[in-house]
N, C-alpha and C positions, 0 to 999 in steps of 0.2 A: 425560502430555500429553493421553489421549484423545480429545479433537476437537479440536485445534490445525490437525488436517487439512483438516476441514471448510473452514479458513479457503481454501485454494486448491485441496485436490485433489477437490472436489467434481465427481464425472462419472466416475468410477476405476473405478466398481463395474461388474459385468456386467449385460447386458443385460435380465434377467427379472424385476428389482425392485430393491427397494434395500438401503443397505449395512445390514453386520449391525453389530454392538455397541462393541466397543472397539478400542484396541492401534489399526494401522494404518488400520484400513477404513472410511474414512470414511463420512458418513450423507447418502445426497444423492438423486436421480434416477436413474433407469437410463437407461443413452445408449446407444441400437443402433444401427443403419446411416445413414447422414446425419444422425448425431445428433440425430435427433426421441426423445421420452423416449415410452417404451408405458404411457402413462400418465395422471390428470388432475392434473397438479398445478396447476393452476389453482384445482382445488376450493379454497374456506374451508376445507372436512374435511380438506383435505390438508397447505396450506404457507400461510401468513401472511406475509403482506409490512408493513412499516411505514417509515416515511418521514418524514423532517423537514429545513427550511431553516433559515437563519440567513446572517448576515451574519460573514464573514471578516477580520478585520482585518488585513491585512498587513504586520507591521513598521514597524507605524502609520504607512506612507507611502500606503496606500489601499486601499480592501475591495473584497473577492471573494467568491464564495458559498458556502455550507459546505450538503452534500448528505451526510445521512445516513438508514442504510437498515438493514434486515436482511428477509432472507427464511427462513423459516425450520419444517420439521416440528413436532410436536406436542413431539419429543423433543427441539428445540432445536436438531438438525441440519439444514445446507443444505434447503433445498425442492427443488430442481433440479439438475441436473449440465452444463445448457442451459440459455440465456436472453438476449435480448436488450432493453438498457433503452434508455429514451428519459426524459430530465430536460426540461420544459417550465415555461414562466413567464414574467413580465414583466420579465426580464435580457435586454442583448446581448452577444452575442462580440462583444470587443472585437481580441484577439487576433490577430495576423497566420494566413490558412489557409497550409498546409502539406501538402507531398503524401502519400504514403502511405511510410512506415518503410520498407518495402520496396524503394518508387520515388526515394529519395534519393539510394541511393548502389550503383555496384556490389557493392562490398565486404555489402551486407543487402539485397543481390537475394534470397538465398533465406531469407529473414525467414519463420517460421511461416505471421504473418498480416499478408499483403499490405493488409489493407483499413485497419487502423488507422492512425491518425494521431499522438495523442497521446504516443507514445512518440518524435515526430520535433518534440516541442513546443507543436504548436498543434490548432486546429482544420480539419475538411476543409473544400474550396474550399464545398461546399454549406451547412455551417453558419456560416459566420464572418457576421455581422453580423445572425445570426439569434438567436430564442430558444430553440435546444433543443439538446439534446447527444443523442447515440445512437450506437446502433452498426449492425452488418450483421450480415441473421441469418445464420444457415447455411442458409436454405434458398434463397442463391446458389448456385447448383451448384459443385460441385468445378473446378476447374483456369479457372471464370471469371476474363478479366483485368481485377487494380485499375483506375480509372479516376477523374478526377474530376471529368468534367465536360464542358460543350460549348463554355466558354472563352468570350470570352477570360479569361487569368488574372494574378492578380497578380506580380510579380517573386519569381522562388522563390528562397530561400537558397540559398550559395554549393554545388555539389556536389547539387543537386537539381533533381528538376524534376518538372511538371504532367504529368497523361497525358491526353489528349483519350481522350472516350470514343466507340469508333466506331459507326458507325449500328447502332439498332438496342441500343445498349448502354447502360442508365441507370448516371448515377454511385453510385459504391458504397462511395466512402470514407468514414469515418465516423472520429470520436473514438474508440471504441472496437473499431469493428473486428468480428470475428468471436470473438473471446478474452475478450471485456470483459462480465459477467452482474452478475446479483446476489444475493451469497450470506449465507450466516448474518452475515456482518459487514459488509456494506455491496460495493462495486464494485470487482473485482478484476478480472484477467486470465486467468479460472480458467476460464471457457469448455473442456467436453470438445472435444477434437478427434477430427475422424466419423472419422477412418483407425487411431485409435488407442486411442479410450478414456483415455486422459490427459489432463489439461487442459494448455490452451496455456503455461501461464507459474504458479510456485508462491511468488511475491511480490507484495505490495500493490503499486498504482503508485506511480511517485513522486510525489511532493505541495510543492506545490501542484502542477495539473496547468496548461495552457500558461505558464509560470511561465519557460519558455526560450525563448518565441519573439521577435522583432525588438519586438514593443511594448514590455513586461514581460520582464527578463530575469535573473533571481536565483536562487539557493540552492536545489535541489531536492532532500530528504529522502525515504530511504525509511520508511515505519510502522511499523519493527518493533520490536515491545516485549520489551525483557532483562529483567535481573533487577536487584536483589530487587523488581520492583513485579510480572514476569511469571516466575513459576519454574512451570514445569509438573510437573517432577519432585521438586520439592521439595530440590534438592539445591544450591542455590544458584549454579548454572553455566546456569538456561534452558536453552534446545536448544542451547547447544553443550557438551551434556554426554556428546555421543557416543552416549546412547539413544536419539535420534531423530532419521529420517531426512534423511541433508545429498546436497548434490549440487548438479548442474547442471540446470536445469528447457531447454524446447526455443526458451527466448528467449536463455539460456545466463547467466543468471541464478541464480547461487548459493542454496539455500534448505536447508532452512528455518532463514533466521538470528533468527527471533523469534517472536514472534507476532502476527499483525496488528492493529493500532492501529483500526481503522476510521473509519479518516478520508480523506474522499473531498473536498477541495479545489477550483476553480477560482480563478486568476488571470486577469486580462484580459479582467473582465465587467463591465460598467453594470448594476448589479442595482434592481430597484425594485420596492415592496412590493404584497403583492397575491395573489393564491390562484398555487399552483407543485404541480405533479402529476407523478409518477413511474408510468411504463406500462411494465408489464416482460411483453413477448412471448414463447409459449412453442409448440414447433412439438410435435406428437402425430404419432403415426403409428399406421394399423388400418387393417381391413379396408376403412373407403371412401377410402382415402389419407391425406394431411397437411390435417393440418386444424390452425389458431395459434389460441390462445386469448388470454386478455390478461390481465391484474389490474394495476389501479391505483388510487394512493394520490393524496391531494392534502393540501397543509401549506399554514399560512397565512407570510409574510415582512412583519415588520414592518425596514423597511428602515432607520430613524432608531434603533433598538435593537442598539447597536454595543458590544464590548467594549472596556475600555482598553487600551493597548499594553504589552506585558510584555517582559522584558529577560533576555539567558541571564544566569546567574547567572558567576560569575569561580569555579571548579575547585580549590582547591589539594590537592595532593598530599604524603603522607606520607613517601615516601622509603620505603615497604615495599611498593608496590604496589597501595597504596588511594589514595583519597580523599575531602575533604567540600566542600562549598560549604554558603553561607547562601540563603535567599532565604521569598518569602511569596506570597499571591494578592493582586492590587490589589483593590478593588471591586467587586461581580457576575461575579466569577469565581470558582466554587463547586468546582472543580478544575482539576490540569494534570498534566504530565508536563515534569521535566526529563530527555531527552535525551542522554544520553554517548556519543557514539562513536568507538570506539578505533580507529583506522587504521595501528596503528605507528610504527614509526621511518620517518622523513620520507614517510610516508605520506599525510597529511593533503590535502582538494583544496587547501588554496591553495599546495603543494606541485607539484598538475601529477597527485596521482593519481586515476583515472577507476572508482574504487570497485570492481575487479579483486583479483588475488592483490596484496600488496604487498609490504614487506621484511621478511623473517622475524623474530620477536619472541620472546621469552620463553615464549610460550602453545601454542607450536611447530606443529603439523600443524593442530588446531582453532580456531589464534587468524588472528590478522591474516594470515597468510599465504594461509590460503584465502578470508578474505572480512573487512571489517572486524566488531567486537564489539561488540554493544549493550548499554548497562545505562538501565534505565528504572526513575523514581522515580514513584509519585505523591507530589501535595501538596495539601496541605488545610487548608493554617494561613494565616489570614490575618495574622498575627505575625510577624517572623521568626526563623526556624527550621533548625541546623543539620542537613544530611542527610551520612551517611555512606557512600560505597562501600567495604565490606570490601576486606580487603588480598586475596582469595583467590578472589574472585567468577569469576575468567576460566576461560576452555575446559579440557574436561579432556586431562590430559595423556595419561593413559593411551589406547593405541589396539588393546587387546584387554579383556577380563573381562567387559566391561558392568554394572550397576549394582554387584556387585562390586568392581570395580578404578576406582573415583573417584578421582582425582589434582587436585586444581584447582589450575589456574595464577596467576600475580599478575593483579588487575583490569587497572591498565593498569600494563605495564610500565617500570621506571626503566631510567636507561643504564646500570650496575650489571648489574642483571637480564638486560637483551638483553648485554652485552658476556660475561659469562658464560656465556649462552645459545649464543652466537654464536663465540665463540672471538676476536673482533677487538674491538676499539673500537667500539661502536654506539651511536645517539642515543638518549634513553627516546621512548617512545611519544606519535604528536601524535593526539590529540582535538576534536574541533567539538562543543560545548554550544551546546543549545535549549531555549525553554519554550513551551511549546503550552500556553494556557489553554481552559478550555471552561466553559460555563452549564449544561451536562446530565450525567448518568451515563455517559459514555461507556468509563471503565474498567470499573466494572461488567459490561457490556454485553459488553466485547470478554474480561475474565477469564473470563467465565461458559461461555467455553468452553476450558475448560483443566480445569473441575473435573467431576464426577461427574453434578451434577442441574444442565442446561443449562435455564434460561427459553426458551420460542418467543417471547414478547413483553416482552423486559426493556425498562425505561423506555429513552427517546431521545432528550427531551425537556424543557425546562425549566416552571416552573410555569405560563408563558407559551405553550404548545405552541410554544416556537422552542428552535432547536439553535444556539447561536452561539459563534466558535471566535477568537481571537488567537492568532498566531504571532510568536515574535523571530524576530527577526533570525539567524541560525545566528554562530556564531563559532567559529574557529581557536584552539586551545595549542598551540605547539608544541614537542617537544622536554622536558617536563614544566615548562614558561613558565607565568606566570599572566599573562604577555601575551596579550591577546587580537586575535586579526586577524578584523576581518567580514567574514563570507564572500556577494560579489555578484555 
């Protein structure tokens, strides 16, 4: 895997510089006390930012903006382990605002980070009908209460509500919060945390982002790329091959189930074409105190430069634990990614399940039980073209030896398989396929760091200087169906 880390645990490292070489340790900033970094990464000499728009087609029922980025050392790792971005431009939130994650519900009172928004759907009271997206640095002091504003507010979804901010207190929720930076593969949640040295959260956000609030309400995917288009260890199981590190991240977020996609999404924006600039804020700390620095990028948006609408492909399955579908790139679509993910036996959402542990499979302790399974294709044909999922691609079974004791499970399991597995009668495994087209290198981009010689400025870009992205529709199999259910 090598730098797969990068993708979120950037901030891991101790205090006195930055990470060293391979294996676990990632390459990013040093984070000390209020996670200001002792450092200038700001410098050109130090970390490289880059930046690119385009226009989102959504299930060709209406576009949104596609925001890509990397920040990145000489050696292709994280620039920072701290950062706060801000996305501007001639777009509006269109989006219903939303209070802070935190402030929704008892039950995520003690939510990491109080200040973000977009994990509760939409945008903060402050940004909604504006142009920009951002976050909250840390140089909030510790134990400040979220707030959003001086009101009045709009009607907050059912089980939530607004916090008047009290005198003397500016609002401070934001879309991304105190968690939300930008790192070698574009905007995560990986933000270090000052009490800890850990970053807040070790998964992409889900995408599109306000994609669930009362405007716009549809299908929201995580970015993680399986195998065979993403295998770090070459063994054809991706990280759930048990050599690289799983668990629970502090949003309680299973990881690392892939590798991140770099795809950084909004729904529920009126975009319109025109110069669009990324400002990403970076707090230092010395001997004359904290002192922010800045770097920013600006991309141009041709807004009438839209991709066509692309379609998941239909799944069918072998009856051994594999399978193929057919499918191609429409026009100006120079690549994508289909999509597979495995949820189990009546695991599927339009089942009712919320992307947790789900019912035990074939793939036993590393499959669908602890978290759903990704396998990710690229495509490049504009013809069509059958793709294969090996019958053996899924988690290993093995749970001692390490690269020694590889056991691989069936990809997605038949009822056969689980009823075996399982000792009763069990359903095969249900699945949701996707195709995400895009106009630039964006596999490139995000593989490059999984291998040995990482680019600091891999292309991001189409021959247009725009980045422009189509998404299907998500759909349902369930049950090893070639029926398919659209998931909205």
């Amino acid at each position: 895997m090598r730098r797969i880390t990068i993708l979120a645990l950037a901030g891991v490292v101790a205090a006195t510089g930055c990470g060293g070489g391979g294996g676990f340790v990632p390459h990013g900033g040093s984070v000390g006390p209020g996670a200001f970094m002792k450092l200038t990464p700001s410098s050109p000499s130090y970390g490289s930012l880059q930046f690119a728009v385009g226009t989102a087609n959504l299930y060709g029922a209406r576009v949104g903006l596609n925001v890509v980025s990397t920040f990145r050392q000489g050696d292709g790792a994280s620039a920072v382990g701290v950062d706060t971005p801000k996305v501007s431009g001639p777009f509006r939130i269109l989006a219903s605002a939303v209070p802070s994650f935190a402030e929704s519900s008892a039950y995520n009172a003690g939510f990491p980070d109080p200040y973000t928004t977009v994990f509760n759907g939409g945008p903060s009271a402050r940004e909604v009908h504006g142009t920009s997206v951002t976050g909250t640095p840390q140089t909030v002091a510790p134990g400040t209460p979220s707030c959003d504003g001086s009101g009045p507010f709009p009607p907050a979804p059912p089980r939530q509500k607004f916090v008047r901010c009290p005198a003397g207190l500016s609002p401070n929720t934001t879309t991304f919060g105190q968690s939300g930076g930008v790192f070698a593969m574009g905007i995560q949640p990986a933000n270090a945390v000052a009490a800890t040295g850990q970053a807040y959260s070790y998964q992409p956000y889900p995408e599109p982002a306000y994609a669930s609030s009362d405007v716009v309400s549809h299908y929201q995917f995580v970015p993680w790329g399986g195998p065979p288009a993403f295998d770090p260890d070459r063994d054809h199981m991706g990280t759930r091959d048990g050599l690289i590190l799983a668990g629970f991240d502090s949003f309680g977020d299973p990881f690392f189930l892939g590798v991140g996609e770099g795809i950084t999404v909004f729904d529920g924006t009126q975009i319109k074409g025109g110069t669009y600039s990324m400002t990403v804020a970076i707090s230092t700390t010395g001997s004359g105190g904290v002192t922010t620095s800045y770097v920013t990028k600006t991309a141009h948006l041709n807004a009438a430069d839209k991709l066509p609408a692309v379609a998941a492909p239909v799944v069918h399955f072998d009856g051994k634990g594999g399978a193929y579908f057919t499918t191609h790139l429409p026009p100006r679509v120079t690549q994508a990614y289909i999509q597979i993910v495995d949820w189990g036996p009546d695991g599927g959402p339009a089942r009712g399940s919320n992307g947790t542990a789900t019912p035990p499979n074939c793939q036993k302790a590393r499959g669908t039980k602890f978290a759903p399974v990704y396998y990710t294709f690229e495509i490049t044909s504009h013809k069509p073209k059958t793709y294969r999922l090996p019958d053996n691609d899924g988690p290993n079974l093995a749970t001692s030896g390490g690269a020694g004791n590889l056991q691989p499970s069936p990809s997605i399991c038949t009822s056969a398989q689980n009823t075996a597995a399982n000792g009763s009668k069990a359903y095969a495994d249900d699945i949701v396929v996707q195709m995400i087209g895009f106009d630039y290198p964006v596999y490139q981009a995000a593989l490059g760091l999984t291998l040995a010689t990482t680019p600091q400025n891999p292309p991001i870009k189409n021959a247009s200087g725009q980045a422009d992205i189509t998404i299907s529709q998500a759909a349902e199999q369930d049950d090893g169906s070639t029926n398919q259910t659209p998931l909205k």
